[in-house]
PDB file as gemmi writes it, atoms N, CA and C in Angstrom:
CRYST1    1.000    1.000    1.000  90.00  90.00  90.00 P 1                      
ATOM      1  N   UNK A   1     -64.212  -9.716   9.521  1.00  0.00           N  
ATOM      2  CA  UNK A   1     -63.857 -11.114   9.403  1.00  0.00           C  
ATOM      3  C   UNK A   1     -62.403 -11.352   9.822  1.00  0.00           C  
ATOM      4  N   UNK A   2     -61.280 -10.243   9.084  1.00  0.00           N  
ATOM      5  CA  UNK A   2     -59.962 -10.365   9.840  1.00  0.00           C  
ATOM      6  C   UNK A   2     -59.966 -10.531  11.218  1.00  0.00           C  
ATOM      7  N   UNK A   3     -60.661  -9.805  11.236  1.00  0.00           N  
ATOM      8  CA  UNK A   3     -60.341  -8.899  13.459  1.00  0.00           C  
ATOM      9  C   UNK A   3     -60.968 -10.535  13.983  1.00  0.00           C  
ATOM     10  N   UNK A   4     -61.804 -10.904  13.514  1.00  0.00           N  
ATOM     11  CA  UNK A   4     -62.485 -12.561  13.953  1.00  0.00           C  
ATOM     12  C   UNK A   4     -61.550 -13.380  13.931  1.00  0.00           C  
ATOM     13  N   UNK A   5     -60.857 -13.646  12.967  1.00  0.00           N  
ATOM     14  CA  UNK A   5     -59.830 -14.537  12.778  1.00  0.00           C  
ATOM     15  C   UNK A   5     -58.266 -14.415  13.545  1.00  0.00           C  
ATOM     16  N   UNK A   6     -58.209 -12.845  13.572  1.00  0.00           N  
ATOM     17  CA  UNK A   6     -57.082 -12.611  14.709  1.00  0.00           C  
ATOM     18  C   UNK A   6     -57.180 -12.532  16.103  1.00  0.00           C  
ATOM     19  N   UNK A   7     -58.382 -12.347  16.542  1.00  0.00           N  
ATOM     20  CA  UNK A   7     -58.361 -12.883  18.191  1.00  0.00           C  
ATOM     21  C   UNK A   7     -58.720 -13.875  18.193  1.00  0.00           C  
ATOM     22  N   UNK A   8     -59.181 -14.820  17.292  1.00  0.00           N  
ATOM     23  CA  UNK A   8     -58.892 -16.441  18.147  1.00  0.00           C  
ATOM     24  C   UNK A   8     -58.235 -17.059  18.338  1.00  0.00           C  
ATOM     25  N   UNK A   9     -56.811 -16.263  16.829  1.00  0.00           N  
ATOM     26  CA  UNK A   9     -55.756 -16.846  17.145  1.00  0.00           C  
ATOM     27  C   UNK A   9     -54.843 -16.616  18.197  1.00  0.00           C  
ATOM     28  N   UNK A  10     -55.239 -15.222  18.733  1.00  0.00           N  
ATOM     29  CA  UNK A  10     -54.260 -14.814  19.695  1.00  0.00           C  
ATOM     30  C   UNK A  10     -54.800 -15.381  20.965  1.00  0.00           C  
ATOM     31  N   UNK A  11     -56.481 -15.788  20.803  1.00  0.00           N  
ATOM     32  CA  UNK A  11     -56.796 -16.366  22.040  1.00  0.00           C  
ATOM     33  C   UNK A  11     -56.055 -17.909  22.265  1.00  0.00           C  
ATOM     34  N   UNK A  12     -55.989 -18.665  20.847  1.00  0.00           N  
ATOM     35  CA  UNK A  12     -55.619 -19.814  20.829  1.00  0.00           C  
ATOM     36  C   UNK A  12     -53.988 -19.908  21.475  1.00  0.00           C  
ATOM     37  N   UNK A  13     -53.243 -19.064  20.748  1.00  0.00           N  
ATOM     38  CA  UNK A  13     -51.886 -18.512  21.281  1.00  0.00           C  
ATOM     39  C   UNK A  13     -51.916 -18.553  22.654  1.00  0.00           C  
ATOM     40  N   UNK A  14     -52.475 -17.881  23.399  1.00  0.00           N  
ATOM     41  CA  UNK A  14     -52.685 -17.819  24.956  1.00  0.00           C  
ATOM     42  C   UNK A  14     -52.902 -18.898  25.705  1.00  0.00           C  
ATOM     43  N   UNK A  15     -53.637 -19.786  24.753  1.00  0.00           N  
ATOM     44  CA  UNK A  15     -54.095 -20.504  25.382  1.00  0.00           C  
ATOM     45  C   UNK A  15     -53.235 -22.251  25.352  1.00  0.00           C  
ATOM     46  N   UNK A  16     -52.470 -22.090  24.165  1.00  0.00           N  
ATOM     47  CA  UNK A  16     -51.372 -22.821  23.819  1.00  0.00           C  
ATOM     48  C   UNK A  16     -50.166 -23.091  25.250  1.00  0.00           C  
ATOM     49  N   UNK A  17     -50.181 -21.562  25.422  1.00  0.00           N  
ATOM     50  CA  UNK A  17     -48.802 -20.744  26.427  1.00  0.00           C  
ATOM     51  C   UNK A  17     -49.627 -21.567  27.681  1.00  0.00           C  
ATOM     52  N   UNK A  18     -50.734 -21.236  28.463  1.00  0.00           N  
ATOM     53  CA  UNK A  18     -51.562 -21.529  29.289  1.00  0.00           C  
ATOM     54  C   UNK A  18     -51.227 -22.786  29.350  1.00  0.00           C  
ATOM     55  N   UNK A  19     -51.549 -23.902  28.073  1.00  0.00           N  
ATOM     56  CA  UNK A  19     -51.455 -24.872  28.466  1.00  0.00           C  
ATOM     57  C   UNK A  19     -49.676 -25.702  29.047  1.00  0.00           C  
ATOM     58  N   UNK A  20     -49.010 -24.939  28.129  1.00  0.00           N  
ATOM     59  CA  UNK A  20     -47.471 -25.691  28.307  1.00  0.00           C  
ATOM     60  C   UNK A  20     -47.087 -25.321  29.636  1.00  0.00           C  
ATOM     61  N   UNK A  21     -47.281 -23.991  30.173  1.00  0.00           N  
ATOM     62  CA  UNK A  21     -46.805 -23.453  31.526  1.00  0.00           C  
ATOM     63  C   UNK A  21     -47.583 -24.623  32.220  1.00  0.00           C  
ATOM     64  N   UNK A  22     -48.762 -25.228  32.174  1.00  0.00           N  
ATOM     65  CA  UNK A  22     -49.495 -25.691  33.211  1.00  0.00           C  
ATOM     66  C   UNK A  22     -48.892 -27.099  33.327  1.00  0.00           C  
ATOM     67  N   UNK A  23     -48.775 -27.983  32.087  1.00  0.00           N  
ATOM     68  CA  UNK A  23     -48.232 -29.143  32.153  1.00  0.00           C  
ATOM     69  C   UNK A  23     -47.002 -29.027  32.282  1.00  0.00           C  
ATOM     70  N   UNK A  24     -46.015 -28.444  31.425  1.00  0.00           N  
ATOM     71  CA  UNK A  24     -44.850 -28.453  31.921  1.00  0.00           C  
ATOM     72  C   UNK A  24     -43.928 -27.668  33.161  1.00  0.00           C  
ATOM     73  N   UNK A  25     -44.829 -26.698  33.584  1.00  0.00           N  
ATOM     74  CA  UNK A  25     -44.487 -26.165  34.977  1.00  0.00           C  
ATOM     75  C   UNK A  25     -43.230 -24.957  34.158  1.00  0.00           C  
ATOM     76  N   UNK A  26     -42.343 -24.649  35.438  1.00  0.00           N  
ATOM     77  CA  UNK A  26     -40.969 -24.075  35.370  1.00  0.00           C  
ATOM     78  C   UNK A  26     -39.890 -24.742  35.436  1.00  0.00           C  
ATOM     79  N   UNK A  27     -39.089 -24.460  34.649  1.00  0.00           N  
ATOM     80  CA  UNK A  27     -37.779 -25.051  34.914  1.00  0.00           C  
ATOM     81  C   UNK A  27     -36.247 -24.369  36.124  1.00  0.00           C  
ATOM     82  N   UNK A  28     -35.855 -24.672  36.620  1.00  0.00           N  
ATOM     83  CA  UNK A  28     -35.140 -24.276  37.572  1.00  0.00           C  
ATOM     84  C   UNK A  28     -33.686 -24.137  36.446  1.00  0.00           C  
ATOM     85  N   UNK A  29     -32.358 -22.884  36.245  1.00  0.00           N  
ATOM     86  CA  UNK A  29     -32.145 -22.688  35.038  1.00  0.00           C  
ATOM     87  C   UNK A  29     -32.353 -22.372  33.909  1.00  0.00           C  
ATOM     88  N   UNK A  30     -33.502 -22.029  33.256  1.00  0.00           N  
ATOM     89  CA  UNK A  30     -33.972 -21.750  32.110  1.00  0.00           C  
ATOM     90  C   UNK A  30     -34.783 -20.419  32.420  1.00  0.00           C  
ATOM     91  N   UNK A  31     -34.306 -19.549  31.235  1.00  0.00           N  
ATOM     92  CA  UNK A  31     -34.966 -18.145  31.284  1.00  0.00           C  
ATOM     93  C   UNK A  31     -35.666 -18.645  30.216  1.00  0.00           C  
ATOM     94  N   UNK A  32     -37.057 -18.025  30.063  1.00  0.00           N  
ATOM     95  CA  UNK A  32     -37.845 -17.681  28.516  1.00  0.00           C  
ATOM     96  C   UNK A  32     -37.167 -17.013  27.636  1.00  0.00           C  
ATOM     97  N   UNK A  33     -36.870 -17.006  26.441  1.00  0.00           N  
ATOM     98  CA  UNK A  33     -36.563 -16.399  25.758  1.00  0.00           C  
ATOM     99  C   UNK A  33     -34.669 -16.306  25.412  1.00  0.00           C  
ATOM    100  N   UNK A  34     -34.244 -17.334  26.672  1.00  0.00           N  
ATOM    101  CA  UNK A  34     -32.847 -17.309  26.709  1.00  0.00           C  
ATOM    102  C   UNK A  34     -32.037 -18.267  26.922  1.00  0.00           C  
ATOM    103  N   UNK A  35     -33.170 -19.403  26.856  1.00  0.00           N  
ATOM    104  CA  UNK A  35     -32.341 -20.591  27.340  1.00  0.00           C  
ATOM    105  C   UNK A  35     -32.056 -21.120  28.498  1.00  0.00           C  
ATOM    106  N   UNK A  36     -30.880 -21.752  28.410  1.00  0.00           N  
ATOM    107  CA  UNK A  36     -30.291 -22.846  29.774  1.00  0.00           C  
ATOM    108  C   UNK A  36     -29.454 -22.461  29.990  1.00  0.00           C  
ATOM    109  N   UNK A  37     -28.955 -21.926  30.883  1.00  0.00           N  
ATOM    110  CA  UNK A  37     -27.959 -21.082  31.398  1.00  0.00           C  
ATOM    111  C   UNK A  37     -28.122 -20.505  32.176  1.00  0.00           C  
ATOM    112  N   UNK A  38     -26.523 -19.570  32.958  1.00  0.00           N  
ATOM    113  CA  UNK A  38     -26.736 -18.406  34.141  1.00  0.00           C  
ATOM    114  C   UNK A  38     -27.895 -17.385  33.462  1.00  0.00           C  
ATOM    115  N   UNK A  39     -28.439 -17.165  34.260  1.00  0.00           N  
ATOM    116  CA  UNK A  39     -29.517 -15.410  33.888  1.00  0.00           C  
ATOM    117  C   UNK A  39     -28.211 -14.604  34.269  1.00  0.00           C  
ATOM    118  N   UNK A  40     -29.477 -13.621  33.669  1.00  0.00           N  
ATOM    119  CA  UNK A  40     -28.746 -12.537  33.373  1.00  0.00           C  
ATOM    120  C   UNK A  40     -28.318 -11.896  34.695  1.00  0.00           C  
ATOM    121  N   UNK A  41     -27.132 -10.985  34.962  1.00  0.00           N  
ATOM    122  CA  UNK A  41     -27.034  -9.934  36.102  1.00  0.00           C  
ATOM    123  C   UNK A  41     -27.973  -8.739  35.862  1.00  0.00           C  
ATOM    124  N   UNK A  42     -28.150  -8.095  37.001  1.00  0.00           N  
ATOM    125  CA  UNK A  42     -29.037  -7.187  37.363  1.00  0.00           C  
ATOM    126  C   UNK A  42     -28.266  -6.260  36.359  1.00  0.00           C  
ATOM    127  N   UNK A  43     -29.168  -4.866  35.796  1.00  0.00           N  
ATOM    128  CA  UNK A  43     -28.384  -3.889  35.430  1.00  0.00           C  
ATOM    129  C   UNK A  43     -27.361  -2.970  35.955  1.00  0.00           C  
ATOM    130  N   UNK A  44     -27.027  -3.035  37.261  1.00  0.00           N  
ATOM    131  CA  UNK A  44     -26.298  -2.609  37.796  1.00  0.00           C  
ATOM    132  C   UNK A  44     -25.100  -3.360  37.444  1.00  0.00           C  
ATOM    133  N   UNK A  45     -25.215  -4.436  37.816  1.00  0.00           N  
ATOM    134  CA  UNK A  45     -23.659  -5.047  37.558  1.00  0.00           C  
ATOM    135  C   UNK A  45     -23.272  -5.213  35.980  1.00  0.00           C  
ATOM    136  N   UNK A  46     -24.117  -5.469  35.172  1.00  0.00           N  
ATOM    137  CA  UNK A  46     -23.504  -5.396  33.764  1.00  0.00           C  
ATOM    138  C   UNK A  46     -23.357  -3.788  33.861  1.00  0.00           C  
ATOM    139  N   UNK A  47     -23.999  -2.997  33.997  1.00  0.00           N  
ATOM    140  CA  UNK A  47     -23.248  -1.408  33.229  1.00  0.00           C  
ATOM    141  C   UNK A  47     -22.213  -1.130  34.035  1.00  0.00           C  
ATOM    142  N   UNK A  48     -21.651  -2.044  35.291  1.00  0.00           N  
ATOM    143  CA  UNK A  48     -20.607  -1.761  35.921  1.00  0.00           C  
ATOM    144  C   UNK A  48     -19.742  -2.278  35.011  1.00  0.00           C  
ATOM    145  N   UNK A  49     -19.706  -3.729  34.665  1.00  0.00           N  
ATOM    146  CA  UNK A  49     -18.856  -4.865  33.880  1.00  0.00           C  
ATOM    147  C   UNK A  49     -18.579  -4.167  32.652  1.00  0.00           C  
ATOM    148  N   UNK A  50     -19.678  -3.428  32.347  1.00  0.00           N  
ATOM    149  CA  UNK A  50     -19.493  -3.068  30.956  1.00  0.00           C  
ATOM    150  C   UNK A  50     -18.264  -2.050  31.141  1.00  0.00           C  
ATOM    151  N   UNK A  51     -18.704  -1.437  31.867  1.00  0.00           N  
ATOM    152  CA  UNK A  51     -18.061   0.356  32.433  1.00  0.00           C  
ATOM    153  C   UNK A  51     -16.204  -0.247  32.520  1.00  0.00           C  
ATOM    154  N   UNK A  52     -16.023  -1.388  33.339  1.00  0.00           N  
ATOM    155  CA  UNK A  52     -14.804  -1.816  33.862  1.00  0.00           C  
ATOM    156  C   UNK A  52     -13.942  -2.469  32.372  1.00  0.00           C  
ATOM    157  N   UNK A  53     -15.223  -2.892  31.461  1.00  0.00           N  
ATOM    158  CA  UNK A  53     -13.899  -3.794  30.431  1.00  0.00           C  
ATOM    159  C   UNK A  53     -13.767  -2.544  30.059  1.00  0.00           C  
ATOM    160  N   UNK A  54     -14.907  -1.715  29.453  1.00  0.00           N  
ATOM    161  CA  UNK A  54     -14.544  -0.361  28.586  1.00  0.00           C  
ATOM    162  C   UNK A  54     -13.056   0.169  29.088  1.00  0.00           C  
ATOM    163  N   UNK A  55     -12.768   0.387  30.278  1.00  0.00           N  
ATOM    164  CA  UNK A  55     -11.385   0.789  30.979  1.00  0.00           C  
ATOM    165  C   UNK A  55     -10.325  -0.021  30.714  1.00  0.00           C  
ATOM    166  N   UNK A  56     -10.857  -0.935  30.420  1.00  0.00           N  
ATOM    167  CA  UNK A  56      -9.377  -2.151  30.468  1.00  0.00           C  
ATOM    168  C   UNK A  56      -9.557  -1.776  28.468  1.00  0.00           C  
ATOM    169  N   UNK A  57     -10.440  -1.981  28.066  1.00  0.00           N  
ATOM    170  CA  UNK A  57     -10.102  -1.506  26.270  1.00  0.00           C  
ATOM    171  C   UNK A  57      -9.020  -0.691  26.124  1.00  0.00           C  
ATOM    172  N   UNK A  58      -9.528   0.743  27.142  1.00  0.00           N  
ATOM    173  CA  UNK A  58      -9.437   1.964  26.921  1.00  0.00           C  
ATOM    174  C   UNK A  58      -7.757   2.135  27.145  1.00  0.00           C  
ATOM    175  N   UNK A  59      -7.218   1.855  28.143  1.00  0.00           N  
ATOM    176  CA  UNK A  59      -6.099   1.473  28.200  1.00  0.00           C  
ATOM    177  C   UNK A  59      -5.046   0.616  27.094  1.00  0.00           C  
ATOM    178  N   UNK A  60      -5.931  -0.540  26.815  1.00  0.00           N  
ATOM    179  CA  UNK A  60      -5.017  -1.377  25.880  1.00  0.00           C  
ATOM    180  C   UNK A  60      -5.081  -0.183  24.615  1.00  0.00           C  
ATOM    181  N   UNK A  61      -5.525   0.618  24.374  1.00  0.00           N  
ATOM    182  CA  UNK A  61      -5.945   1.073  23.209  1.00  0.00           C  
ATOM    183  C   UNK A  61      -4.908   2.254  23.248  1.00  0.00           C  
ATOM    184  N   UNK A  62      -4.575   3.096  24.576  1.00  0.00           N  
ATOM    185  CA  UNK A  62      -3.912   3.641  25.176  1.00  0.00           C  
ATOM    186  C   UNK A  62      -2.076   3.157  24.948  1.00  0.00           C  
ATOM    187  N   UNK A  63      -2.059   2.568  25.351  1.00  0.00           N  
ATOM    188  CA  UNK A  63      -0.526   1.631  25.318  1.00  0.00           C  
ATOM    189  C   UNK A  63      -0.292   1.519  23.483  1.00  0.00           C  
ATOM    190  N   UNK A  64      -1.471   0.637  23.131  1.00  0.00           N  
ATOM    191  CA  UNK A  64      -1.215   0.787  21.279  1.00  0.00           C  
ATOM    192  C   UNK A  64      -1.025   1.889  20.949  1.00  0.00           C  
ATOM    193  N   UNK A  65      -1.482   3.071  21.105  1.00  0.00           N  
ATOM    194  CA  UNK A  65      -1.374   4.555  20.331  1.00  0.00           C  
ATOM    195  C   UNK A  65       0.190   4.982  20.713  1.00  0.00           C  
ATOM    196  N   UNK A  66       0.485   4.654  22.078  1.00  0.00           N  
ATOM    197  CA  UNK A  66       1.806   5.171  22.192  1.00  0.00           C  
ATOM    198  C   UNK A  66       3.105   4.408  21.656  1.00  0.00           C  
ATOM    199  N   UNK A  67       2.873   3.177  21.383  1.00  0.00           N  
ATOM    200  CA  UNK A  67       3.760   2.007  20.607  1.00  0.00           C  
ATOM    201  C   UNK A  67       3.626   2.744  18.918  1.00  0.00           C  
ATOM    202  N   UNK A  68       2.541   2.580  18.649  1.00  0.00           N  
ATOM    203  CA  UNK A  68       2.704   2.900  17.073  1.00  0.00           C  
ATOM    204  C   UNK A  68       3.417   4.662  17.301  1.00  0.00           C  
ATOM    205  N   UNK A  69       2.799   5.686  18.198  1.00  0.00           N  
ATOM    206  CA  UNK A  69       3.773   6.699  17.929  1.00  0.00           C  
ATOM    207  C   UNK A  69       5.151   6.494  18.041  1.00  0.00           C  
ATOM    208  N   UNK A  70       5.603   5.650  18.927  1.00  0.00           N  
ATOM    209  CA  UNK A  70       6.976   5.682  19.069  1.00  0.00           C  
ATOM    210  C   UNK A  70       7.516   5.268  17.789  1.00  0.00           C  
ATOM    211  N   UNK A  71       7.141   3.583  17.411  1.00  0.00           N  
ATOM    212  CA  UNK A  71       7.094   3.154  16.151  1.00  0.00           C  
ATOM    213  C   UNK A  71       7.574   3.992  14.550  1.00  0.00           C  
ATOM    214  N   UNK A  72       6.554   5.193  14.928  1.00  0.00           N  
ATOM    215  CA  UNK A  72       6.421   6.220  13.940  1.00  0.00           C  
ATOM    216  C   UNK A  72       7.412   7.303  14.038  1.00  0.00           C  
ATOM    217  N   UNK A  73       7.770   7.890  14.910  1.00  0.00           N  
ATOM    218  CA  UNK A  73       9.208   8.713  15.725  1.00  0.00           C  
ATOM    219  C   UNK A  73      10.323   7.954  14.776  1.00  0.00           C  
ATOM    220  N   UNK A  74      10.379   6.236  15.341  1.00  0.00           N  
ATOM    221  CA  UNK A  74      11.670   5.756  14.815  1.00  0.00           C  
ATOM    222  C   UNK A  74      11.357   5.689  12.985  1.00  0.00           C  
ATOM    223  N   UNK A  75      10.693   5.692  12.819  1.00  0.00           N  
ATOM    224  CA  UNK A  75      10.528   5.317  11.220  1.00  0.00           C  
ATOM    225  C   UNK A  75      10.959   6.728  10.708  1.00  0.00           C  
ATOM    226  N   UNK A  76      10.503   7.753  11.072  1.00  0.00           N  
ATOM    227  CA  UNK A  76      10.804   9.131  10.612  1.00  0.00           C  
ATOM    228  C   UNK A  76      12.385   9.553  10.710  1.00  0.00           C  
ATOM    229  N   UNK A  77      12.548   8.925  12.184  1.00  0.00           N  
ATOM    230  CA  UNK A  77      14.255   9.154  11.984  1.00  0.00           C  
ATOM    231  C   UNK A  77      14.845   8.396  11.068  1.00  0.00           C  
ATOM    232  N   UNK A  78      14.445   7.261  10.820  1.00  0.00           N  
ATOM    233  CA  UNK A  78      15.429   6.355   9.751  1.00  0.00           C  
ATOM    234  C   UNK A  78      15.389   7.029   8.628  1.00  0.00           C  
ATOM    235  N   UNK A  79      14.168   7.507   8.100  1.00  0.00           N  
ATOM    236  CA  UNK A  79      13.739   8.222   6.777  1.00  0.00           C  
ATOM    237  C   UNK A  79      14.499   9.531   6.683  1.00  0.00           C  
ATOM    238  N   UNK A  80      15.083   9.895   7.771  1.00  0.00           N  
ATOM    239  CA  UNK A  80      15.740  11.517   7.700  1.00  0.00           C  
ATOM    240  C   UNK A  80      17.189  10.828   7.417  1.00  0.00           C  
ATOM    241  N   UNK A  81      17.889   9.907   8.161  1.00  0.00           N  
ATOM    242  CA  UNK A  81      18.644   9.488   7.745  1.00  0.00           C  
ATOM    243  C   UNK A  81      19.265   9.045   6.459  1.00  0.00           C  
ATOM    244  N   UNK A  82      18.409   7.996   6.324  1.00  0.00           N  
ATOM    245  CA  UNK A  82      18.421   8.149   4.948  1.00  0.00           C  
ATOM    246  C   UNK A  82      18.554   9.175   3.937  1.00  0.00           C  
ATOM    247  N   UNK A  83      17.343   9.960   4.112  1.00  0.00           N  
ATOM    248  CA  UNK A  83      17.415  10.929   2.962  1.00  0.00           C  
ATOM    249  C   UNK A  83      19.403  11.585   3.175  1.00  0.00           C  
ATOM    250  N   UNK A  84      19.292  12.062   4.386  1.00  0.00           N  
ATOM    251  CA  UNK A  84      21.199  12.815   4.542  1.00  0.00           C  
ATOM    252  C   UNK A  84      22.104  11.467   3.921  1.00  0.00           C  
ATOM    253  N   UNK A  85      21.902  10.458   3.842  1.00  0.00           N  
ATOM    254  CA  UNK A  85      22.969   9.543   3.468  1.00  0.00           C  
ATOM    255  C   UNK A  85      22.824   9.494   2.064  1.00  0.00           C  
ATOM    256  N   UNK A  86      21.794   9.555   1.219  1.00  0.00           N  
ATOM    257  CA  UNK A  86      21.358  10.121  -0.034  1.00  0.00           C  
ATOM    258  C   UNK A  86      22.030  11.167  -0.515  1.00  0.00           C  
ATOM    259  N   UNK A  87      21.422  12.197  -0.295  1.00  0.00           N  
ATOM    260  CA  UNK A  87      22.352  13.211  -0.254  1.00  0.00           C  
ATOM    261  C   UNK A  87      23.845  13.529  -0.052  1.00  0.00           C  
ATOM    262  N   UNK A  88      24.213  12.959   1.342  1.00  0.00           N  
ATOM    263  CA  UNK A  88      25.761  12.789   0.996  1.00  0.00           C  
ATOM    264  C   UNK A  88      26.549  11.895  -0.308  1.00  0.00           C  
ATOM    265  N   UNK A  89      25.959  11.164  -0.844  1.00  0.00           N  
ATOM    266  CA  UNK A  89      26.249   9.999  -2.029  1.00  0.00           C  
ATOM    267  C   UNK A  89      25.875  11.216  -3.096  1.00  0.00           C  
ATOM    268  N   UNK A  90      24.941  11.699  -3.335  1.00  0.00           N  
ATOM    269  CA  UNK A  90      24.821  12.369  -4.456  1.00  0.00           C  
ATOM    270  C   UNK A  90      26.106  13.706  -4.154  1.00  0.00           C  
ATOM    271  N   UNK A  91      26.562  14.167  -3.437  1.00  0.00           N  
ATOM    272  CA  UNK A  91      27.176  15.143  -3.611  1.00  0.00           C  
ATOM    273  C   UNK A  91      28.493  14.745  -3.739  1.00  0.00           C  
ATOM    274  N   UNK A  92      29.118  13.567  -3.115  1.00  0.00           N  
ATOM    275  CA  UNK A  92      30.455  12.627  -3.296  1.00  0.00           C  
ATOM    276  C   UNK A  92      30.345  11.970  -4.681  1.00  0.00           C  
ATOM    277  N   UNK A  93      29.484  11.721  -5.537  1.00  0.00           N  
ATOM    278  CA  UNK A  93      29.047  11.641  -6.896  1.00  0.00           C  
ATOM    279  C   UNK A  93      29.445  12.701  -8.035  1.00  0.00           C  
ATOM    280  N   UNK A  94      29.022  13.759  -7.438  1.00  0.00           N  
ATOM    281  CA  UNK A  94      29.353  14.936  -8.392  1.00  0.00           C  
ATOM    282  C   UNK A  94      30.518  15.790  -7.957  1.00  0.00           C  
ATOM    283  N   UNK A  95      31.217  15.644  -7.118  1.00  0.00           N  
ATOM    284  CA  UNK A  95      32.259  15.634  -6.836  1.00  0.00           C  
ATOM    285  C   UNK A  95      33.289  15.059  -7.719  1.00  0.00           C  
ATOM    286  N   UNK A  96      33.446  13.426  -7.644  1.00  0.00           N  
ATOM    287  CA  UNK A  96      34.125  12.734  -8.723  1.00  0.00           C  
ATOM    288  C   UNK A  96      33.978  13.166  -9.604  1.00  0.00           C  
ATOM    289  N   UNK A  97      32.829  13.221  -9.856  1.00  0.00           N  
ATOM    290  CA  UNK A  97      32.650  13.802 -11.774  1.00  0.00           C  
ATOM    291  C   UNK A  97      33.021  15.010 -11.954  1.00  0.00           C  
ATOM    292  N   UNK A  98      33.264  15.808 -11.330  1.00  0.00           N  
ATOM    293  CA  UNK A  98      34.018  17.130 -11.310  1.00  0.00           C  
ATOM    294  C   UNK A  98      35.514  17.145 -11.030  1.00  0.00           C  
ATOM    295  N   UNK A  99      35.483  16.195 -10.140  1.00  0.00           N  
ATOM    296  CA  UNK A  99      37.286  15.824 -10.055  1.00  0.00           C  
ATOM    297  C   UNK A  99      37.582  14.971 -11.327  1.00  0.00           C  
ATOM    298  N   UNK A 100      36.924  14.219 -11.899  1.00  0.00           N  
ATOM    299  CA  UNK A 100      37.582  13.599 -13.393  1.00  0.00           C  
ATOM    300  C   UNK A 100      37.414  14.558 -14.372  1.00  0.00           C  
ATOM    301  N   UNK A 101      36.588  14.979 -14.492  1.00  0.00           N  
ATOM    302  CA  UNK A 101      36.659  16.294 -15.686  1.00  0.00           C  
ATOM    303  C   UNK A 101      37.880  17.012 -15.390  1.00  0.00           C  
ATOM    304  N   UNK A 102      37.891  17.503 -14.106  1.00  0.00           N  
ATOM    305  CA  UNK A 102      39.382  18.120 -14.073  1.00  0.00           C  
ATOM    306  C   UNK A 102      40.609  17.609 -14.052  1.00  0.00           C  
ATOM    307  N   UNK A 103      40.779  16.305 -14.238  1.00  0.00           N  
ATOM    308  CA  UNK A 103      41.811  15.353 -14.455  1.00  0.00           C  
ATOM    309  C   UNK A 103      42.371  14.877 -15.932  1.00  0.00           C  
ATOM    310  N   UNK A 104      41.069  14.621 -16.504  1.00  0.00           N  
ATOM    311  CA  UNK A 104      40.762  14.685 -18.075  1.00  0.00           C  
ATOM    312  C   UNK A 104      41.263  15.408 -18.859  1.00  0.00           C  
ATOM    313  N   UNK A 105      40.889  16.839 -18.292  1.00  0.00           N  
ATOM    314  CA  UNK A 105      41.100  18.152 -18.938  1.00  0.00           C  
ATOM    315  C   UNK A 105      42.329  18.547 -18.267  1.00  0.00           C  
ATOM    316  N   UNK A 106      42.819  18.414 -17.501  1.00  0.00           N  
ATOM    317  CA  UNK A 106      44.251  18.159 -17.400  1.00  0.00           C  
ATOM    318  C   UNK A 106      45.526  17.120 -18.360  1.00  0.00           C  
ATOM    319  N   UNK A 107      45.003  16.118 -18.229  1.00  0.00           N  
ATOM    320  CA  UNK A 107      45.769  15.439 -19.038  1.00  0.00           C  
ATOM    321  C   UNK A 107      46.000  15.392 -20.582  1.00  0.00           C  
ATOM    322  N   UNK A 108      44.505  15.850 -21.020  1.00  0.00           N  
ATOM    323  CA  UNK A 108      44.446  16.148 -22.163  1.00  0.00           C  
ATOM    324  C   UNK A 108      45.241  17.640 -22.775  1.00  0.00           C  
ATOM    325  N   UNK A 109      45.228  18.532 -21.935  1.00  0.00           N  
ATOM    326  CA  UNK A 109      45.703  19.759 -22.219  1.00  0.00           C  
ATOM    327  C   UNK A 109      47.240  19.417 -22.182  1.00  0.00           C  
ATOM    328  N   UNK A 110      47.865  18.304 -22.064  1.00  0.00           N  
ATOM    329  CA  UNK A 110      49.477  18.695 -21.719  1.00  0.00           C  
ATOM    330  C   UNK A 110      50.146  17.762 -23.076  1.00  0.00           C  
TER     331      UNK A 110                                                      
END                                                                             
């Protein structure tokens, strides 16, 4: 009884399609399934198009990696810097405090 009921519909389906192609013909512009618009290019030229942006990505992507390394170069030097300018402060720090203790303890001893 299914299998009855599904080919008439698919006959009806067909026959739906049959009828619109017949009255309404083709349209000049219009793909099935895609609308109103340019069609599509052959596969040749899109896997070319495709092939050519991929290169132009590939590049921009290229140029970014070497900006952020550089980017990253300078950030590391500032950070080394830093740290030595750190370091020089902490040791000019304990310095003083070693030169006042010995000033202290100088003055106090006399």
């Amino acid at each position: 009884m299914l299998e009855v009921a599904n080919s008439f519909h698919r006959r009806l389906r067909m026959r739906m399609y049959e009828i619109c192609e017949t009255v309404l013909g083709r349209r000049p512009g219009y793909s099935k399934g895609l609308g109103w618009g340019p069609k599509p290019k052959s596969c040749k030229s899109c896997a070319s198009r495709l092939q050519f942006c991929n290169l132009g990505r590939s590049k921009k992507a290229k140029v970014l990696i070497e900006q952020h390394r550089l980017e990253l170069e300078e950030a590391k030097r500032m950070i080394e810097e830093q740290r030595m300018t750190s370091e020089l402060h902490t040791q000019l720090t304990e310095e003083m405090k070693k030169s006042r203790r010995n000033e202290s303890y100088i003055f106090f001893n006399f």
